[in-house]
Each structure stands twice: as C-alpha cells, then as structure tokens.
C-alpha positions as a Markdown table, in Angstrom:
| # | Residue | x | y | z |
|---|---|---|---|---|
| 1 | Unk | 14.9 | -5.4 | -39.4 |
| 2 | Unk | 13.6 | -9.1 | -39.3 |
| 3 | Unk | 16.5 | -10.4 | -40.9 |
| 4 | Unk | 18.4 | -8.8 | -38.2 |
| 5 | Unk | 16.7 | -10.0 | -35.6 |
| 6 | Unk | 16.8 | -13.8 | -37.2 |
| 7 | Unk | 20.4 | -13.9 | -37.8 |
| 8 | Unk | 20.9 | -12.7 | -34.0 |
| 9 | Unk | 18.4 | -15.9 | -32.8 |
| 10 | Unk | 20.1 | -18.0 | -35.8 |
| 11 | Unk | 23.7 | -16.7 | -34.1 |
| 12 | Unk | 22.4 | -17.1 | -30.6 |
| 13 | Unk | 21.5 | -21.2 | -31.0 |
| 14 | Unk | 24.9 | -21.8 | -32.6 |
| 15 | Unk | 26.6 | -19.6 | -29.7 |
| 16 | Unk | 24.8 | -22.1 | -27.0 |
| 17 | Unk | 25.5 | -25.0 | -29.4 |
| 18 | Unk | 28.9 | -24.5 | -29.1 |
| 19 | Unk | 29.5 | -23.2 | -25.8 |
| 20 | Unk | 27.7 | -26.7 | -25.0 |
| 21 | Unk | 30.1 | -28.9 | -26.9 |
| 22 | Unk | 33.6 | -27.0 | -25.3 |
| 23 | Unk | 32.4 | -27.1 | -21.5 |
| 24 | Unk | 33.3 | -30.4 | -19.7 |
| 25 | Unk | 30.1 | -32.0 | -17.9 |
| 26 | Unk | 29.5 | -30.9 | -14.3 |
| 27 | Unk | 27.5 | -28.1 | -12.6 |
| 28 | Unk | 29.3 | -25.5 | -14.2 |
| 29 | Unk | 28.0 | -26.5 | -17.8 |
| 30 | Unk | 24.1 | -26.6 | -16.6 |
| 31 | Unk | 25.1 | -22.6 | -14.7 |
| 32 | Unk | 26.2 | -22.0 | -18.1 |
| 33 | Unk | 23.3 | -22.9 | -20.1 |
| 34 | Unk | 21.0 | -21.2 | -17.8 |
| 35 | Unk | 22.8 | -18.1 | -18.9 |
| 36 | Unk | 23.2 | -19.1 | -22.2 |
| 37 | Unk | 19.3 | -19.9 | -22.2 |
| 38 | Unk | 18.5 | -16.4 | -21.1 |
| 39 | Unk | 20.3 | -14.6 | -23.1 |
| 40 | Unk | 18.7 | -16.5 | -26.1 |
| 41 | Unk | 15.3 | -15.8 | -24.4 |
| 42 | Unk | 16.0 | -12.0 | -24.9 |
| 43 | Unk | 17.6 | -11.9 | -28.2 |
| 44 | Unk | 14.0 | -13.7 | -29.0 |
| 45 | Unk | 12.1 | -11.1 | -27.2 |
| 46 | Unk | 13.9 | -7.9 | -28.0 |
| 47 | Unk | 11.9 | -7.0 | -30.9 |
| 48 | Unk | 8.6 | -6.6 | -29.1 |
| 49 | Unk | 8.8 | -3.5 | -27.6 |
| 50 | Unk | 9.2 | -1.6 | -31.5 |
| 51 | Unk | 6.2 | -4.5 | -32.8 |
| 52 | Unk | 4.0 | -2.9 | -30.0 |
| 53 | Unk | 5.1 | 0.6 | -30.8 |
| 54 | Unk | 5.7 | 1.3 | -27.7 |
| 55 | Unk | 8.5 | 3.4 | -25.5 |
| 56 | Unk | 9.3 | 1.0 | -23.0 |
| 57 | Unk | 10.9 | 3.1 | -20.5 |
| 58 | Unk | 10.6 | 2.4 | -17.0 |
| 59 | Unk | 9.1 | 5.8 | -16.4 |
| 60 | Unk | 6.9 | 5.8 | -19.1 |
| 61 | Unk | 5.5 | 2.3 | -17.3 |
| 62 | Unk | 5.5 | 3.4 | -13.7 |
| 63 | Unk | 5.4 | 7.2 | -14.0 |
| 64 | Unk | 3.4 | 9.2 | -11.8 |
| 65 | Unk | 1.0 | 10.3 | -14.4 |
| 66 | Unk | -0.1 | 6.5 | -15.2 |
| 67 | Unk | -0.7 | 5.1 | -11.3 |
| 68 | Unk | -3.3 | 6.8 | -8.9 |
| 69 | Unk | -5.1 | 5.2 | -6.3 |
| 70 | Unk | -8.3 | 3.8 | -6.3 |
| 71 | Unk | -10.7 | 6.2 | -4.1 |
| 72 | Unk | -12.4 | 3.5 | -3.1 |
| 73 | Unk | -9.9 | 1.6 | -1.2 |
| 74 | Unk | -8.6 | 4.8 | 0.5 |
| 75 | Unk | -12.1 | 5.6 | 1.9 |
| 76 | Unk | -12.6 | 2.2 | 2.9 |
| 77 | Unk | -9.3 | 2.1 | 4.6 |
| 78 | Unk | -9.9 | 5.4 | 6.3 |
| 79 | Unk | -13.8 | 4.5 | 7.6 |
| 80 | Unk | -11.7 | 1.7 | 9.5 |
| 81 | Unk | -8.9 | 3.8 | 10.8 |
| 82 | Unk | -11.5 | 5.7 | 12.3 |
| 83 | Unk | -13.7 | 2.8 | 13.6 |
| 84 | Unk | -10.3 | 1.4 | 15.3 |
| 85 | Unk | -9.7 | 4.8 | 16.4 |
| 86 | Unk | -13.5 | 4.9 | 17.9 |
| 87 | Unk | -13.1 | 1.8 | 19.5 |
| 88 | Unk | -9.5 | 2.4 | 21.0 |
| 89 | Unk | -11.0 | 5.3 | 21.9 |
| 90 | Unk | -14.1 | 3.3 | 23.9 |
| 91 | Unk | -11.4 | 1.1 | 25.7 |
| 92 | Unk | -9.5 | 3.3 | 26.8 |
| 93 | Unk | -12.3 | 5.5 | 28.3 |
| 94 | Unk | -13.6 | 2.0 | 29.8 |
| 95 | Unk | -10.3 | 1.8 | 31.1 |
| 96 | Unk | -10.8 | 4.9 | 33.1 |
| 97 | Unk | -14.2 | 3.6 | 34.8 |
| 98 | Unk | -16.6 | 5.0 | 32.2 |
| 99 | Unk | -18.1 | 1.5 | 30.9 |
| 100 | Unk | -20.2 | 1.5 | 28.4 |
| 101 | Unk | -19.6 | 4.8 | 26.7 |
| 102 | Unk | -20.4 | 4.9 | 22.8 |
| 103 | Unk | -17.2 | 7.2 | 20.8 |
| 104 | Unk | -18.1 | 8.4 | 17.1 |
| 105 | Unk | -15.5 | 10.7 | 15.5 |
| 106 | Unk | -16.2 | 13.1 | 12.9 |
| 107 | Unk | -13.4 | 13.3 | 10.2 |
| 108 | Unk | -12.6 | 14.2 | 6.4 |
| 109 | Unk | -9.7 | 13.2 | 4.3 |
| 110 | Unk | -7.2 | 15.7 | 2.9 |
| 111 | Unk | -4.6 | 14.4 | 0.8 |
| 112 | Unk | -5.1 | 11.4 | 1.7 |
| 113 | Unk | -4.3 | 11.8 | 5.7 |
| 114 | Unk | -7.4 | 11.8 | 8.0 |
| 115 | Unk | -8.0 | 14.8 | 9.9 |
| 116 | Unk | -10.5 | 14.6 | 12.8 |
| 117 | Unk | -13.4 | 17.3 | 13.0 |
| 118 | Unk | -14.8 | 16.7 | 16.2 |
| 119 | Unk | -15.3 | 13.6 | 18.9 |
| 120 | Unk | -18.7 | 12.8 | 20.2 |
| 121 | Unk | -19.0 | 10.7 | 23.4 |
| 122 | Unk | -22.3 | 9.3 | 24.9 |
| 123 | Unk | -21.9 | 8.7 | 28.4 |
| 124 | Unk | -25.9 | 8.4 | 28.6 |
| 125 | Unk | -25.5 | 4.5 | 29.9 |
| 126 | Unk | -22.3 | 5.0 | 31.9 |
| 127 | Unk | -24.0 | 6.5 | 35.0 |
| 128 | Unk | -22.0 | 9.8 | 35.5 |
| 129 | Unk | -23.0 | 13.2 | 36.1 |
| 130 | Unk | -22.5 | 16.3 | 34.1 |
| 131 | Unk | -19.3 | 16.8 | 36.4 |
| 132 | Unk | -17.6 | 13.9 | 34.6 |
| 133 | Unk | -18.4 | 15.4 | 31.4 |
| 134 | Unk | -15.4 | 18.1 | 31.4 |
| 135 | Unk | -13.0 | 15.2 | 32.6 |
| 136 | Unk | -13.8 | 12.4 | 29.9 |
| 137 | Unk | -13.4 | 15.7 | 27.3 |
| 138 | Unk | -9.7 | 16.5 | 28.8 |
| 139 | Unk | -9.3 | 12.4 | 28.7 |
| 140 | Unk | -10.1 | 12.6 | 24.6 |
| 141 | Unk | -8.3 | 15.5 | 23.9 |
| 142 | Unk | -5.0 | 13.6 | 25.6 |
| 143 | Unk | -5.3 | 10.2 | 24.2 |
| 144 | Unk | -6.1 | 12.2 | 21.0 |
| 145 | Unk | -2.8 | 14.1 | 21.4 |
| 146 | Unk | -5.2 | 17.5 | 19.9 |
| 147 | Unk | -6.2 | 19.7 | 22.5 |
| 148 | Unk | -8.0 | 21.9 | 19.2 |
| 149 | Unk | -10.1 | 18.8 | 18.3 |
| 150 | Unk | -13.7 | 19.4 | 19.0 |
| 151 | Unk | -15.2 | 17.0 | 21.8 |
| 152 | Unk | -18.4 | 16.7 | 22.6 |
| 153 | Unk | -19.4 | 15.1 | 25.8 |
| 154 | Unk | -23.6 | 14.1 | 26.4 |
| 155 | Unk | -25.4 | 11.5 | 28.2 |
C-alpha cells in the first residue's frame, strides 16, 4: 500500500514536471499548475482517510445522528424571542394609549418552536379602569393572532 501510494506522488511530480516543460509561458501555464498542484496535493493526501481508519463518507461526517443542538443556545434564543415579543407587545399596547403597561408571557418549548401559555399585563400604573381590562385582552389576543392564548389583564 505505501509503495503504491509513493509511486503515485513519485508519478504525480514527474507528471507536473513535464507538463511544466511542454506548456509555453503565459497565464495559461500558471492555470495549469494550479491544477496540476492540486491534484498532487490529493494524490499526497489520499491515504489518510484508511491511516485514520476511518469511513469518510459525507453522511457518516454530517449525519443526523452526529449533530444536535446545543440546549443551551436554543433556550437562550427563545428567552429573547420572548422578551422581544414582551416588549413588542408593550409598544404596541403603548401605542393604543395604555403607557406604561408591564407585558410578561408565559411560554415552553416543544420541538424547539415556542408555544405561549398565557399573557400577563399589568395596567396597575397606566390609569385605567377595570372596563379597559376586557379591551387591552381582545388587543393581545389580536396582535397575538391566538384568540385560545390565555391573557390576563390586572392593575
């Protein structure tokens, strides 16, 4: 197996030695040798996949079973979905005349898509009265686009 793999480097220099000599000078010749080079490069190279013992198949490398996301990331990327979300959430309910309202959104994570439990909105420092409180609900549930989400509406 080595002595294979020398004679194909040995055969692979004296390939680009030649090829070098025959072509005329010009951009051509350095396209050539580029290839030439790379070609070399992976005669040189091609025995390290059996030195590793190793099956280097491009699903064995990438394959589902090998890859899976770090939970960490995902949870952090969902607490800020949801804090956007709470704040979008707080500006659009400014928007609307209730200044100063506080959002918080109850959620959980199933299969990796964030599904909202319930909506809480403090109206205590807004000024409205308990007649608003049924209004800035139907505004949640339509910016929400979830007229099953649970909102809550205090202050």
């Amino acid at each position: 197996m080595i002595s294979k793999w020398i004679m194909g480097v040995v055969g692979a220099a004296v390939l680009c030695l030649l090829v070098d000599l025959i072509m005329p000078e010009g951009s051509t010749k350095k396209h050539i040798r580029s290839i030439m080079a790379i070609i070399t490069l992976f005669i040189i190279l091609s025995p390290l996949p059996s030195l590793l013992n190793q099956n280097w198949e491009i699903d064995n490398i990438f394959g589902s079973n090998n890859i899976k996301p770090d939970n960490r990331i995902v949870d952090n990327v969902h607490t800020q979905q949801i804090t956007l979300l709470e704040e979008s959430l707080e500006n659009k309910l400014s928007e609307d005349g209730y200044n100063d309202s506080k959002v918080i959104i109850s959620a959980y994570s199933k299969e990796n898509v964030i599904k909202i439990k319930a909506v809480s909105v403090d109206l205590s420092l807004c000024g409205v009265t308990a007649s608003d409180y049924e209004k800035v609900k139907q505004k949640v549930q339509i910016y929400l686009d979830d007229n099953n989400i649970l909102v809550v509406v205090y202050g």
